[in-house]
C-alpha positions in Angstrom: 134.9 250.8 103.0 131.5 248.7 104.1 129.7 250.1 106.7 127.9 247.7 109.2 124.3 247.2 109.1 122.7 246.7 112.4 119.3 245.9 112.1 118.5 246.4 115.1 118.6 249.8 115.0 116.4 250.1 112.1 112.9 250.9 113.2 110.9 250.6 110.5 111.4 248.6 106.8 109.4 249.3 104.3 108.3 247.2 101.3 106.9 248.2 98.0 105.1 245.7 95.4 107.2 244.7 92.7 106.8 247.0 89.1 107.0 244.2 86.5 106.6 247.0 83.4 109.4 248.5 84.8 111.6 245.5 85.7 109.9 243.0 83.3 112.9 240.7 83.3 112.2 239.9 87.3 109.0 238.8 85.9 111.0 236.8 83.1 113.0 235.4 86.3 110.3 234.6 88.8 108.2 232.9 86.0 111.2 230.7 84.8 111.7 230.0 88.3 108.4 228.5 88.8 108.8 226.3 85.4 111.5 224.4 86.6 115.0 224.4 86.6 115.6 223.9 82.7 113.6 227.2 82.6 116.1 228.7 85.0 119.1 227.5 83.3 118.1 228.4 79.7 117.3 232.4 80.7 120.6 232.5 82.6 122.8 231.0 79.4 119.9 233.3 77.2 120.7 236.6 79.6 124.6 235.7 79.3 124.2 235.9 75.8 122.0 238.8 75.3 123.6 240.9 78.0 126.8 240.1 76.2 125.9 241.3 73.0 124.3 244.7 74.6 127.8 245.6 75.9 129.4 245.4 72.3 126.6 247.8 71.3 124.8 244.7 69.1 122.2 245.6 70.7 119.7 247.9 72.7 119.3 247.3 76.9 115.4 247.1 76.0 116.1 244.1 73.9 117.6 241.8 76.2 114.2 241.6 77.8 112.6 240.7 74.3 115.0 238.5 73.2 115.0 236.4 76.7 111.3 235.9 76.3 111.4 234.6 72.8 114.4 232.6 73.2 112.9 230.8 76.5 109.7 230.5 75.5 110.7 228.6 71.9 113.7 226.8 74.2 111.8 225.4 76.7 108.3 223.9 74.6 111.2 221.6 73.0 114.1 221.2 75.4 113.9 219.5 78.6 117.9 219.2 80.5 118.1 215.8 82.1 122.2 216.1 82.6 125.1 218.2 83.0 126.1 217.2 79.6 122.5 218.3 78.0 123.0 222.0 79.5 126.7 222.3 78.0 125.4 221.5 75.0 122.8 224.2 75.7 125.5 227.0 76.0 127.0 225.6 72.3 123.5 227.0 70.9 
């Protein structure tokens, strides 16, 4: 069952700065983001990948972060995606 937010009845929101050590794949995300869509769509077939592999127990939750970074960094100095058909063959990787 939802409940129903009314914001009007909130008083007060409070906002807190963002702890990129502790969530360093937002980082990951919000720097991707400002590369450029190619960065945005290599970390989110990356992530698929990596995430993937972390729930068959290939791999440990701290390494999706690490593997993300390398493979979009190395990814995106060589690979720019100009079609549809350039980010499927992207996901064939």
């Amino acid at each position: 069952m939802f409940l129903n937010l009314d914001l009007l009845e909130i008083k007060n929101l409070f906002f807190f700065e963002l702890d990129f050590t502790r969530y360093s794949c937002l980082k990951l995300a919000i720097t991707a983001y400002n590369d450029g869509y190619s960065a945005t769509i290599i970390l989110n077939v990356v992530n698929d990948i990596s995430v993937s592999y972390f729930l068959k127990f290939k791999i440990q939750f701290t390494d999706i972060f690490i593997i993300n970074s390398i493979f979009l960094s190395n990814l995106l100095s060589y690979l720019e995606l100009k079609s549809f058909e350039d980010i499927l063959k992207l996901d064939k990787i």
